[in-house]
C-alpha positions in Angstrom: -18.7 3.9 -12.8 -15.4 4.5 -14.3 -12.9 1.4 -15.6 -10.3 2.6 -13.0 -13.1 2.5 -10.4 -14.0 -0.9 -11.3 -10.5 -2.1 -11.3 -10.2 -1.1 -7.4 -13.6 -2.4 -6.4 -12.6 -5.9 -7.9 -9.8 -5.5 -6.0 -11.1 -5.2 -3.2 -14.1 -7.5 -3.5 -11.0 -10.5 -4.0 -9.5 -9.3 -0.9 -12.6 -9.3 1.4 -13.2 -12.5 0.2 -10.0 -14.1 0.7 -9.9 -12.6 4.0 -13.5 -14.4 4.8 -12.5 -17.8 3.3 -9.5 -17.5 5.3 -11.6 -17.3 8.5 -13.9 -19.7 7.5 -10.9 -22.4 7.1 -8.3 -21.8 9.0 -9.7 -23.8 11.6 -10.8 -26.9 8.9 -7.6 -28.9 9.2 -8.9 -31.6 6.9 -8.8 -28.6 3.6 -5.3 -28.6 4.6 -4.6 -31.8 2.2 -6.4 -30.5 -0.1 -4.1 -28.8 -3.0 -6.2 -26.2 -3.6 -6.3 -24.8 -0.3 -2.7 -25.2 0.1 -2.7 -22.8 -2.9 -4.9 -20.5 -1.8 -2.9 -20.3 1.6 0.7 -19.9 -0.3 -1.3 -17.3 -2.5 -2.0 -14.6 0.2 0.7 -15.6 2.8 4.7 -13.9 2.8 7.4 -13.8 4.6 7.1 -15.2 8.2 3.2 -16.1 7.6 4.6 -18.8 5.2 6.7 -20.7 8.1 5.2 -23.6 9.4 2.7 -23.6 6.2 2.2 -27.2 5.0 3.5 -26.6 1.3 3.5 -29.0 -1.8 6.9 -29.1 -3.1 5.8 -27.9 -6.9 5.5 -24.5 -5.2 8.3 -23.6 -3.8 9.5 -23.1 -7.3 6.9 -19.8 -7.3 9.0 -18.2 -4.6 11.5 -15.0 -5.1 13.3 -13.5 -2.5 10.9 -11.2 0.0 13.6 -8.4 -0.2 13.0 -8.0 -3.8 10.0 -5.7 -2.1 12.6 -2.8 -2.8 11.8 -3.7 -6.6 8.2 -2.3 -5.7 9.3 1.2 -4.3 12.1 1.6 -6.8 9.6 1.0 -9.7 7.3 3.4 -7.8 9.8 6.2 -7.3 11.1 5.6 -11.1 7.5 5.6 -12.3 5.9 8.5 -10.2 9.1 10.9 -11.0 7.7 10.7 -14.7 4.4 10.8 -14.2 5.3 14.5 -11.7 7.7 15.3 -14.7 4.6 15.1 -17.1 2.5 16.9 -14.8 4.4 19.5 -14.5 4.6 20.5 -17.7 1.3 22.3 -17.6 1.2 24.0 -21.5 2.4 20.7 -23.2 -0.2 17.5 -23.9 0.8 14.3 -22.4 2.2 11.7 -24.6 0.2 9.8 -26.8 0.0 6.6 -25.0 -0.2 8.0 -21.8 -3.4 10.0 -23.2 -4.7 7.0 -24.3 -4.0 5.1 -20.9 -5.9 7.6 -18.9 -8.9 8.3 -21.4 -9.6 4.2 -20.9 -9.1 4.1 -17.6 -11.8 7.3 -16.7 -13.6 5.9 -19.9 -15.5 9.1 -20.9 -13.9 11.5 -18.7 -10.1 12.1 -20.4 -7.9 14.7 -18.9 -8.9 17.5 -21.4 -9.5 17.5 -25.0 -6.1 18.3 -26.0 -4.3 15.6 -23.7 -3.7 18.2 -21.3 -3.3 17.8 -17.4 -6.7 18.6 -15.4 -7.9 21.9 -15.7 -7.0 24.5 -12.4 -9.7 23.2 -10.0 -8.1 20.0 -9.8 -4.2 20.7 -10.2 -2.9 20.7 -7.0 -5.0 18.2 -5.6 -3.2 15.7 -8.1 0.5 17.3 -7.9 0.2 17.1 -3.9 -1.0 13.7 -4.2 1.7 12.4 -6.9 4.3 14.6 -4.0 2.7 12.4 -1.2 3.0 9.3 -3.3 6.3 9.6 -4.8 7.7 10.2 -0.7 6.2 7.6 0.5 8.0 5.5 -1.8 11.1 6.8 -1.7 11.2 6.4 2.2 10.0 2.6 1.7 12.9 2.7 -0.3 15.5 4.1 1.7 13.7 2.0 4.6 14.1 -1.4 2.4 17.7 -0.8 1.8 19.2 0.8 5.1 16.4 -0.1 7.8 14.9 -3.1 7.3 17.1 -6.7 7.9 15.5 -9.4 5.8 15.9 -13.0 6.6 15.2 -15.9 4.1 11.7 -15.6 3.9 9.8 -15.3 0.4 6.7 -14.4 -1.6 4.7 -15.9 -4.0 5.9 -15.1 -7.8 2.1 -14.1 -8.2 2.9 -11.6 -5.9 6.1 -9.6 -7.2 4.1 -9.5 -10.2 0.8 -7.8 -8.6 3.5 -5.7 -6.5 4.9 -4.4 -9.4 1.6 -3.5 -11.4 0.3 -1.8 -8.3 2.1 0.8 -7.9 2.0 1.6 -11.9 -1.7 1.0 -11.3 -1.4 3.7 -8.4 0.5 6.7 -10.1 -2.0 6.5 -12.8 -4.7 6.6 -10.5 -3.7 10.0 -9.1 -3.8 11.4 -12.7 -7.6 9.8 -12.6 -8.9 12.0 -9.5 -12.2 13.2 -10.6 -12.7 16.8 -10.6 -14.2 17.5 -7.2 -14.4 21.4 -7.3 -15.0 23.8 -10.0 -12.9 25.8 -11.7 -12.4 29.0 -9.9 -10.7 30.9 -12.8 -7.5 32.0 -10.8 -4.3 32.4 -12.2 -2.6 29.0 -12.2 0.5 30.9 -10.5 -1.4 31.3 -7.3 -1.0 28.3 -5.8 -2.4 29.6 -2.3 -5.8 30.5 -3.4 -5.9 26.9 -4.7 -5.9 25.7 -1.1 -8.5 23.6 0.6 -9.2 22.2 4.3 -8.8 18.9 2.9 -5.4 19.5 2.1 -4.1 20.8 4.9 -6.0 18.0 6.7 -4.5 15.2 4.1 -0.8 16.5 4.8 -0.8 16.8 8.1 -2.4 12.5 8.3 0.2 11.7 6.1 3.0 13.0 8.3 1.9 11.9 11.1 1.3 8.2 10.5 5.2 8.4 8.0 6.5 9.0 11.2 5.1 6.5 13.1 4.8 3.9 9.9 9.2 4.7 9.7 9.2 3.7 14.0 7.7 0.6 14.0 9.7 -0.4 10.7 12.6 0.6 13.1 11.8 -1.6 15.9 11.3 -4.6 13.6 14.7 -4.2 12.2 16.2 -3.3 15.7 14.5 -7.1 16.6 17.7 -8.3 14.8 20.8 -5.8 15.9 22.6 -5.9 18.6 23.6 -2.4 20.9 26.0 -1.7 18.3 23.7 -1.6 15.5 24.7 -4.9 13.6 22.6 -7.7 12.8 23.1 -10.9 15.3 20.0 -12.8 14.5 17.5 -13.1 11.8 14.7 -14.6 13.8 11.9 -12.9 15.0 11.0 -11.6 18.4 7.9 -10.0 20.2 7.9 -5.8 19.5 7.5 -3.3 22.3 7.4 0.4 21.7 5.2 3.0 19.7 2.0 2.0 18.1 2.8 -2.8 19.3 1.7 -1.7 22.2 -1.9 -1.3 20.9 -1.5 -4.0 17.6 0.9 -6.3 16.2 0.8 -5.0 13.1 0.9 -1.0 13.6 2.8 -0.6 10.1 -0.4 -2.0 8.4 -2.7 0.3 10.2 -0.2 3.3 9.6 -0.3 2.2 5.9 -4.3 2.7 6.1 -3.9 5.5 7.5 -1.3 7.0 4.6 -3.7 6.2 2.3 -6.9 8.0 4.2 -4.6 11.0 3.9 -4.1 10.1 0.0 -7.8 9.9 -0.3 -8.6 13.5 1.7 -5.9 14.9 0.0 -7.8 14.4 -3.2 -10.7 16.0 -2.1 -12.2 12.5 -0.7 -12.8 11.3 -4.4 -14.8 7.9 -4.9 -12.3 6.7 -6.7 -9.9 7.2 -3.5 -12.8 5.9 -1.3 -12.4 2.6 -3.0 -8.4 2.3 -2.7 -9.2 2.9 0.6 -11.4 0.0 0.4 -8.8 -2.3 -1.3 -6.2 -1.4 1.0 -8.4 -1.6 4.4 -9.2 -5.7 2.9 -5.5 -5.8 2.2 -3.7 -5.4 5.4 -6.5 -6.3 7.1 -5.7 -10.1 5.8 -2.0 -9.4 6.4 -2.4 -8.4 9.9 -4.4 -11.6 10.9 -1.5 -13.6 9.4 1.0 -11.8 11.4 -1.1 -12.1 14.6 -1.9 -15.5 14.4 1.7 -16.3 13.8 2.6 -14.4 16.5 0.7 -16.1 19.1 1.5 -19.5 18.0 5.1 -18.5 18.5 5.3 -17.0 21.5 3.2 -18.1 24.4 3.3 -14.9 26.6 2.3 -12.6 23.7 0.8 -9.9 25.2 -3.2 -10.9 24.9 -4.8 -7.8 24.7 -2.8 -6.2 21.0 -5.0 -6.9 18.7 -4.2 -7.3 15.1 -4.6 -4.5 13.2 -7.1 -1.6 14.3 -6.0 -0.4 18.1 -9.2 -1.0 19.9 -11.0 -2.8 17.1 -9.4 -5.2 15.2 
């Protein structure tokens, strides 16, 4: 197993077993005196899941502003227009450091010999999946600073920092995708014979859960405008339309589902398997919180949504 596989299975092992300690003690109201519980719960809690959370006073000096989240996409869009830039440049090695970066994170398995970007087999798989990657984060972007109306909730300073690192993390994990084909010797100018199912398949996932991911994001924010489009209110309301009608969270499972198309896209690489993993453990975790909150709220919440997984979950 690979360093950059390890790093993602870690990351998803903490996750899974938040999310079960969670479960296990939500319902203990005694732990909630206890400061390391209150830690744990400021630790994986944002925005409106922090409301109503019993908090020692020493850590609300942790908290920044939840709308510095456009930090993580304009660090992402910043960071993945290099990484394309460098990709692009198929005759020419990487830099030095970034040569070094990748042949520690794939351990034994560098890009090439000479530094240079994977071999034919494997090019577009990783350009189409730096593409994917780079437009998601631009339209989180453009969401975060047009779309979305924030109020004055917060996350944890732990957080912005693990937000930021992620998404370097997740450009340089494109540039690890194993080679999942072998080389079929054609000229790297024909990008059509270089064309798998799994691509097509991967593309057409990705658009279709952007779309919905950008409509629910839209009827959150519409939660707080009035018919003329400005914001009258910055508290939160019950959301009807698209995929709420199934889940409360449908951007979470729409995220999940972006990142399925990620991981077909590569060719269904372990690697991508286990990002898959980490962010299925993620929202999963983010979804109950948003859920429960929503039902202590609002008493008529419609009973059947469930949290995350229309159906399921």
């Amino acid at each position: 197993m690979r360093f950059i596989d390890l790093i993602w299975l870690l990351l998803s092992v903490c996750f899974f077993v938040a999310l079960c300690v969670h479960s296990v003690t939500v319902e203990a109201g005694g732990l909630r005196l206890n400061w390391v519980y209150n830690v744990f719960q400021d630790l994986i809690r944002y925005g409106k899941t922090k409301r109503n959370l019993q908090r020692p006073a020493f850590l609300h000096h942790f908290d920044v502003p939840k709308r510095w989240f456009v930090h993580f996409y304009t660090v992402s869009v910043i960071w993945n227009s290099y990484l394309m830039v460098q990709t692009a440049l198929l005759d020419q090695p990487f830099p030095v450091w970034l040569q070094s970066t990748i042949s520690f994170l794939t351990r034994s398995t560098a890009p090439s010999p000479e530094g240079k970007p994977p071999p034919l087999g494997e090019q577009l798989s990783i350009t189409l999946g730096q593409a994917l990657l780079w437009i998601h984060s631009f339209r989180r972007l453009l969401e975060c600073v047009f779309v979305s109306v924030y109020s004055d909730g917060v996350i944890h300073l732990v957080q912005y920092g693990f937000g930021l690192s992620y998404y370097i993390l997740l450009g340089l994990t494109v540039l690890c995708t194993e080679g999942q084909r072998e080389h079929t010797g054609l000229l790297k100018e024909d990008v059509f014979a270089q064309v798998h199912w799994y691509h097509v398949v991967g593309l057409m996932l990705f658009v279709w859960a952007s779309v919905h991911q950008h409509r629910c994001h839209v009827i959150l924010a519409n939660l707080r405008k009035g018919s003329s489009g400005t914001v009258v209110s910055l508290k939160h309301g019950v959301p009807h339309g698209d995929w709420f009608q199934l889940v409360s969270c449908p951007h979470y499972f729409a995220e999940l589902l972006i990142y399925v198309a990620f991981c077909i896209t590569s060719g269904c690489t372990f690697t991508w398997w286990l990002v898959v993993l980490y962010v299925l453990f993620n929202q999963t975790l983010a979804a109950v919180l948003c859920h429960d909150f929503y039902h202590k709220k609002f008493e008529s919440y419609p009973k059947q949504r469930k949290a995350f997984i229309p159906f399921v979950l």
